[in-house]
C-alpha positions in Angstrom: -16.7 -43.9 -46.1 -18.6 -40.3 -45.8 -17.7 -38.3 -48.3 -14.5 -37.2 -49.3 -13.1 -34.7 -52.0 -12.7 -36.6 -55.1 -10.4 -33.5 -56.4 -7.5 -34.0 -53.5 -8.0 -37.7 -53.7 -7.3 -37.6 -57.6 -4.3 -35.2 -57.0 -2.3 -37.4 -54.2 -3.0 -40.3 -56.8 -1.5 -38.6 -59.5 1.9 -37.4 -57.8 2.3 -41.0 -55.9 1.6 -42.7 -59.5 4.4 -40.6 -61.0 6.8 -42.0 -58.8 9.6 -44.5 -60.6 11.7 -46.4 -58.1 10.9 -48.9 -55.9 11.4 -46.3 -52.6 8.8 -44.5 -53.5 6.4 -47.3 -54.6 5.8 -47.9 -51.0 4.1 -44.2 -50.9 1.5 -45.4 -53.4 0.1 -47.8 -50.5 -0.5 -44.3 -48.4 -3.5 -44.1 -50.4 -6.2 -46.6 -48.9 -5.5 -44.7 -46.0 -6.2 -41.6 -47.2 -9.3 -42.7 -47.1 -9.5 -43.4 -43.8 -7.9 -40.0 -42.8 -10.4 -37.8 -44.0 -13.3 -40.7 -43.6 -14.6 -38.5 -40.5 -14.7 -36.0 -42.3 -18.7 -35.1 -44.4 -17.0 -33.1 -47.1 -18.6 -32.8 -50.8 -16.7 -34.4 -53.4 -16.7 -31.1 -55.4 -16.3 -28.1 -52.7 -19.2 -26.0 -52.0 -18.9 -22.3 -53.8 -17.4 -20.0 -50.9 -15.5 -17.4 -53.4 -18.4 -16.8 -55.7 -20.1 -15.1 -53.3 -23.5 -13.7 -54.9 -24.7 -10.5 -53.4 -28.6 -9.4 -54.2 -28.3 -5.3 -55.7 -29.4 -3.8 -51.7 -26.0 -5.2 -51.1 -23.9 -3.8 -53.7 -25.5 -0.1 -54.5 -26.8 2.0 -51.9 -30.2 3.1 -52.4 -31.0 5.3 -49.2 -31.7 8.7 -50.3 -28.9 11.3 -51.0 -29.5 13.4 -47.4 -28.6 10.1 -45.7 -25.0 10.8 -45.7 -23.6 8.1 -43.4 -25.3 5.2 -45.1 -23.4 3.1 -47.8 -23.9 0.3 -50.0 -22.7 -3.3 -47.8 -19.8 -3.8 -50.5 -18.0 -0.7 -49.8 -17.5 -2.0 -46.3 -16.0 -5.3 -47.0 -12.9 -5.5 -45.1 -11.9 -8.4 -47.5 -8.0 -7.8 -47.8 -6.5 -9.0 -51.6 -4.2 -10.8 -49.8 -6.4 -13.8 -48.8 -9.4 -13.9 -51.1 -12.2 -16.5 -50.5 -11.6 -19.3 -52.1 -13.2 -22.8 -52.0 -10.6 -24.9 -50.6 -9.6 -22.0 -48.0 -12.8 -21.9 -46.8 -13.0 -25.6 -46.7 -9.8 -26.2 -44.8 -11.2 -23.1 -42.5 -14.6 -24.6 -42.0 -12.9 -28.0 -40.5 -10.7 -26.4 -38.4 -13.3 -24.1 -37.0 -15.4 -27.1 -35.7 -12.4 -29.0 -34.7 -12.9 -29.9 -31.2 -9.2 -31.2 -30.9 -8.0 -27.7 -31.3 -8.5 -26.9 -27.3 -5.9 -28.1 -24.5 -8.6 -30.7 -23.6 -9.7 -31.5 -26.8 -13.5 -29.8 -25.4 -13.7 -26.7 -27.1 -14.0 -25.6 -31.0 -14.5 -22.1 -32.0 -17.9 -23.1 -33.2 -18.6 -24.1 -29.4 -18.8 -20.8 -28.8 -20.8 -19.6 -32.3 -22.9 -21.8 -33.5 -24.9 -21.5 -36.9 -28.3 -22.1 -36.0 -27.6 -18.9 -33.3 -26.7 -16.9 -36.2 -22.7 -17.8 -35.2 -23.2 -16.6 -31.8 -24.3 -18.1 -28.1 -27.3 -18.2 -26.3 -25.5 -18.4 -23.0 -24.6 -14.8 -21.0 -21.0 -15.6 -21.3 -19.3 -18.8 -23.4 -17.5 -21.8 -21.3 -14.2 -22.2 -22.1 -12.0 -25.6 -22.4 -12.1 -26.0 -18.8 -15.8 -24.4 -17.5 -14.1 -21.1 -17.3 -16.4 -17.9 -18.4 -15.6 -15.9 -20.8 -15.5 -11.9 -20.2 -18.4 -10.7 -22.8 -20.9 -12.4 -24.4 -20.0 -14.4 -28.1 -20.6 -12.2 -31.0 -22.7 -13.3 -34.0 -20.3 -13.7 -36.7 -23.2 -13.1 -39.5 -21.5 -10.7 -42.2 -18.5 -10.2 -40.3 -16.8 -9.0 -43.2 -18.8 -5.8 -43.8 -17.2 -4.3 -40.8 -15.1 -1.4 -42.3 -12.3 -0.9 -40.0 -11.8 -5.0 -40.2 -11.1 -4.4 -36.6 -12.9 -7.4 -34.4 -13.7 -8.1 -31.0 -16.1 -5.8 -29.1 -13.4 -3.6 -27.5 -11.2 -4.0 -31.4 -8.0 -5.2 -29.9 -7.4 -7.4 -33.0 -6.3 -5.4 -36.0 -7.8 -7.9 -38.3 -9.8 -11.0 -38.5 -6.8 -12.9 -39.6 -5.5 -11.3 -36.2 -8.6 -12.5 -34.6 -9.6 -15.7 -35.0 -5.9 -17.0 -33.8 -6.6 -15.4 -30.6 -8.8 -17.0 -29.0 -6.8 -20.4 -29.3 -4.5 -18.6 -27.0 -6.9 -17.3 -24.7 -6.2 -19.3 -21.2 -9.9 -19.5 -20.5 -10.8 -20.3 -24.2 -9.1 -22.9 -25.5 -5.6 -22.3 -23.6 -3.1 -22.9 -26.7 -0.1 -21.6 -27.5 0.5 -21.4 -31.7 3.6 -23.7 -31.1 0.8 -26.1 -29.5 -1.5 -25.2 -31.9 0.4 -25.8 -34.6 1.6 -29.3 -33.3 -2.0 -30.5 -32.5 -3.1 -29.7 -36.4 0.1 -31.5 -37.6 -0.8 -34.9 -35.5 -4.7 -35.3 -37.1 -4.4 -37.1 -40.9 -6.9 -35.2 -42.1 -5.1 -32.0 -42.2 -2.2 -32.1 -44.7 -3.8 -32.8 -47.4 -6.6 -29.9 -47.1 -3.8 -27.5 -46.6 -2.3 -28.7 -50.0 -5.4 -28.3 -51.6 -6.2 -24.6 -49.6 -2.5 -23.6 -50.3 -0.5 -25.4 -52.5 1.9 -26.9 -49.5 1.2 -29.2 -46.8 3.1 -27.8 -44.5 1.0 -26.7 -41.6 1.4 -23.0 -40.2 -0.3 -21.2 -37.8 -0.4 -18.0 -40.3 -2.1 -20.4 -42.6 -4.8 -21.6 -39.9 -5.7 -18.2 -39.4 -5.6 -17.4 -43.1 -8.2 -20.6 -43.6 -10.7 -19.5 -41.0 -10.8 -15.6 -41.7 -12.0 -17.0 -45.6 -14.8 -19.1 -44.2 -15.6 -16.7 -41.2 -16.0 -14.0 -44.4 -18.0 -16.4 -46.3 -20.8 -16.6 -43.6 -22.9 -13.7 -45.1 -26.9 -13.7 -45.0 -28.7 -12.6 -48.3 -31.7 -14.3 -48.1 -33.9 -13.5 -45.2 -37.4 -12.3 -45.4 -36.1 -8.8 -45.6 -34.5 -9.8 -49.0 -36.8 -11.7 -50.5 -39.3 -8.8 -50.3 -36.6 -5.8 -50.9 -35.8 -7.2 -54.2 -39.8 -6.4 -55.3 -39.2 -3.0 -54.7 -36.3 -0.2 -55.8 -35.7 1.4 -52.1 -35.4 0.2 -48.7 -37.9 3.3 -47.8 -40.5 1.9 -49.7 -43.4 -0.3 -47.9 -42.6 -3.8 -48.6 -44.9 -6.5 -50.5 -44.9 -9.5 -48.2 -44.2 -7.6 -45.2 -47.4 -7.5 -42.6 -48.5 -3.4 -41.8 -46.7 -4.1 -38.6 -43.2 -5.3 -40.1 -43.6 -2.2 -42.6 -44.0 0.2 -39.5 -41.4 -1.4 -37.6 -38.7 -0.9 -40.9 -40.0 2.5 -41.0 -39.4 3.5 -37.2 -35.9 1.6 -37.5 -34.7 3.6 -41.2 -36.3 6.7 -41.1 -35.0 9.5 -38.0 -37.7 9.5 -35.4 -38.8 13.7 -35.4 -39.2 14.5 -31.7 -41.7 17.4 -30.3 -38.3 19.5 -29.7 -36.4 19.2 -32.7 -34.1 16.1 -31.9 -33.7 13.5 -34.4 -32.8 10.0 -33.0 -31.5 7.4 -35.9 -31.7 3.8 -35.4 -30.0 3.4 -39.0 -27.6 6.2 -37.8 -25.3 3.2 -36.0 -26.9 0.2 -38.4 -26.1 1.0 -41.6 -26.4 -0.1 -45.0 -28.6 -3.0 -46.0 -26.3 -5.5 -44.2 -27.2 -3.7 -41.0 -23.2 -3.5 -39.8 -21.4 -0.7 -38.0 -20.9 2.7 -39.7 -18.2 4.5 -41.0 -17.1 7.4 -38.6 -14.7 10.4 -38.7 -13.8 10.9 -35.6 -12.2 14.1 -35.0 -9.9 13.2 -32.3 -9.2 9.9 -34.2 -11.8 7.5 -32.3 -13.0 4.4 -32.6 -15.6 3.4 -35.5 -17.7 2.0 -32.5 -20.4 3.5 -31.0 -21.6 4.0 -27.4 -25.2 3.3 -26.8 -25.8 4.7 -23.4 -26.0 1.3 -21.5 -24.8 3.1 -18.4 -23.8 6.2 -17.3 -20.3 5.7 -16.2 -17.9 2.8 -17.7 -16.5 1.2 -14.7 -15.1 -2.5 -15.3 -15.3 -2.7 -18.7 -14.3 0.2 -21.1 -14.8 -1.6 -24.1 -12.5 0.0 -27.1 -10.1 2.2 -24.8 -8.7 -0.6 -23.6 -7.2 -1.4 -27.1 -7.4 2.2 -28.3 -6.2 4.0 -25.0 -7.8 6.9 -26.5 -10.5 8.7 -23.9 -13.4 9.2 -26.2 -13.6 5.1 -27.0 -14.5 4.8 -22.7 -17.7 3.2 -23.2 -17.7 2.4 -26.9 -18.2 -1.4 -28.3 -18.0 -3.2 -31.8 -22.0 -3.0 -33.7 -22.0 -6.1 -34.9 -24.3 -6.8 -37.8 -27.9 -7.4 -37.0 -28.7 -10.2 -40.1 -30.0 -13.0 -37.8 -30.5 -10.9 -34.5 -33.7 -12.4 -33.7 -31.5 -15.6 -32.9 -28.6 -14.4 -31.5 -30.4 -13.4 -27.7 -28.8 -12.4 -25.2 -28.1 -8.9 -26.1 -24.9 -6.5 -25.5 -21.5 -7.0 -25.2 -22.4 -8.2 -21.8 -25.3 -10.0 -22.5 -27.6 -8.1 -20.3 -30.9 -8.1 -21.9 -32.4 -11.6 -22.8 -35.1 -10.7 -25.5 -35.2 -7.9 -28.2 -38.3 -6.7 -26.1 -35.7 -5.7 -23.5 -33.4 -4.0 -26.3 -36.1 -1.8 -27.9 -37.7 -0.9 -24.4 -34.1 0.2 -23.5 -33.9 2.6 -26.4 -37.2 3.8 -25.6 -36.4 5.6 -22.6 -32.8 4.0 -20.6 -30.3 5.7 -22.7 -27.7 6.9 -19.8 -26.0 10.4 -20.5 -22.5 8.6 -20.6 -19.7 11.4 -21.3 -18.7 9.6 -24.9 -22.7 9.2 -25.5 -22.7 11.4 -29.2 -25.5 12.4 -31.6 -28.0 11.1 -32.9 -28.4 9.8 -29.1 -27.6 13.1 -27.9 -30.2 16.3 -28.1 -29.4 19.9 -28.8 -29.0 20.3 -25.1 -26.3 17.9 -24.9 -28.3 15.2 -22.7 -29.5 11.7 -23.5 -32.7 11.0 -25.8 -35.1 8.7 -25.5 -37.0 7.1 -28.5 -40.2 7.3 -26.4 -41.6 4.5 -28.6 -45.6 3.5 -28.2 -46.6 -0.1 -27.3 -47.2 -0.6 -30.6 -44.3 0.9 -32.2 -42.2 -1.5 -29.7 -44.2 -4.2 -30.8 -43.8 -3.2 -34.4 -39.6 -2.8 -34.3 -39.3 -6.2 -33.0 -41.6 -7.8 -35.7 -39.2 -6.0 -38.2 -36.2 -7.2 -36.7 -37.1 -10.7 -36.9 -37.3 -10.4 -41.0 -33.6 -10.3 -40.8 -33.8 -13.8 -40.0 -31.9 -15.7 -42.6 -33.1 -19.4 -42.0 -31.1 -20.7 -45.3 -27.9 -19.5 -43.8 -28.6 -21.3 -40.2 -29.2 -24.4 -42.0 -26.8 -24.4 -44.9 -25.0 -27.3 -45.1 -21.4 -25.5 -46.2 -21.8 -23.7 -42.5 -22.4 -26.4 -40.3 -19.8 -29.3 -38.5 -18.0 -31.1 -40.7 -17.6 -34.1 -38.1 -21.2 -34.8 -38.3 -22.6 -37.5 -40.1 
């Protein structure tokens, strides 16, 4: 048998032991084939720590300097809600059921077909297949740090409120995995494995679909990277402005160019860190004063045609154009790039800010001079070469091989 938790196993014992009449003496046989239910099933007999969640200092104080207004420190930003902490046997039940392959209307697809961990929880196809070789419409966001987005909206246009919102959705998507939460609901209910996780996740067996997206949100939130080369070396030092021991002169130049405003010859200031903020590297915090979006707009093209990213959820005009940031822990793994998946290596990405920012009508500062058009970044060769070298120290390689991440169903 592969491994199985001990802890449920001991609990079902215990409540069919207690049982006094001969009826329910019959139930005690139920428990040989426990085993066999969750037998497929490479679980730990103790449950890996998902709630004790041990975040280095750079994540929990912000150490930019004072005139850097829009940064904060990564906990402040945790969309976290009290009512479904992380805890271990939520994240557990979460983990199976996000690498569940049976949860599809073919049986083809799991959500981890679409964000897989060694891709930092994101696809290195253009656009994701579905349970039937549709396409999806955008390209599969990393899920690193998901939960250091502030507005705990998700999706790249925000059209789910929160991630307890999203992760149900794309079950029902009819190119995703074509469910509806009735069928959904029912498939969960059929597979042996699953009552007894829920009891252990929630104190009930009985399986919901509120639940299911309660389970995956906590191990969705787990998924956070702390110990990339970026972290091992920030913790030798007391700012992120600071050169870093272990990093080469060109990963140091490249975190300078990406933190610190780049000083044009006229005056403008264009800020990297201005949409990346924080030490998690997740979407900022914005005011907008006609009650927009916390997305940004990045000048991929001058006018938004097809796609109008977070109007379509927002219907508000100055989100035309606008998209999620996702976090970019792991970005050096996560190619292609965009919402749309356009560009294929972070060379692409960094010669883009260097000089193809469109002047889109939503395009706002620090992407936009004093004369109201588009800047470039007008990086050197070696300052290109210099930002991509940097952005590969975000790599986390303990989180894309840690065993409490990956498929359950694997030997």
């Amino acid at each position: 048998m592969k491994r199985a938790s001990l802890c449920i196993l001991t609990i079902i014992l215990l409540f069919t032991i207690s049982c006094s009449n001969e009826e329910d003496i019959e139930q005690i046989q139920v428990i040989p084939d426990l085993e066999s239910q969750l037998s497929e099933l490479n679980l730990p007999e103790i449950p890996f720590d998902y709630e004790n969640l041990s975040l280095p200092e750079h994540y929990r104080v912000n150490s930019f300097p004072p005139n850097e207004q829009f940064q904060r420190a990564a906990i402040e930003m945790d969309n976290t809600p009290d009512t479904n902490p992380v805890t271990n046997e939520g994240a557990t039940l979460g983990r199976v059921l996000f690498y569940d392959k049976r949860l599809s209307s073919n049986g083809n697809i799991a959500c981890a077909s679409c964000h897989k961990q060694e891709l930092g929880f994101s696809d290195d196809k253009i656009l994701s297949e579905g349970f039937d070789g549709g396409s999806t419409r955008r390209h599969s966001m990393s899920l690193t740090n998901a939960r250091f987005y502030f507005s705990g909206k998700f999706f790249w246009d925000e059209r789910a409120t929160t991630l307890e919102e999203q992760v149900l959705m794309p079950f029902q998507d009819p190119v995703e995995m074509g469910l509806s939460l009735d069928e959904l609901e029912a498939i969960v209910s059929q597979q042996e494995y699953y009552p007894v996780l829920f009891e252990a996740a929630f104190d009930d067996p009985t399986i919901t679909s509120e639940k299911i997206g309660l389970a995956i949100s906590q191990f969705v939130r787990s998924i956070v990277s702390t110990n990339s080369k970026y972290d091992q070396a920030r913790a030798q030092v007391n700012s992120p402005i600071m050169d870093f021991p272990g990093f080469t002169e060109e990963e140091n130049l490249g975190k300078s160019l990406f933190l610190r405003p780049r000083i044009l010859g006229n005056g403008n200031r264009p800020n990297c860190a201005g949409c990346h903020v924080s030490e998690a590297f997740v979407g900022p915090i914005l005011n907008g004063p006609m009650g927009e979006s916390n997305a940004t707009i990045n000048g991929l093209d001058l006018e938004s045609t097809e796609d109008l990213g977070v109007f379509e959820s927002s219907n508000n005009p100055m989100d035309i154009g606008k998209f999620k940031v996702p976090s970019l822990r792991n970005i050096g793994v996560t190619a292609p790039f965009m919402h749309d998946g356009r560009f294929e290596t972070l060379e692409e990405v960094v010669d883009f800010y260097s000089e193809g920012i469109q002047n889109h009508r939503n395009l706002r500062p620090p992407l936009v001079g004093q004369n109201g058009e588009a800047l470039q970044f007008d990086f050197t060769e070696i300052e290109k070469e210099a930002l991509v070298a940097f952005l590969h120290t975000l790599t986390d390689e303990s989180m894309l091989n840690d065993e409490k991440f990956s498929d359950p169903f694997n030997d």
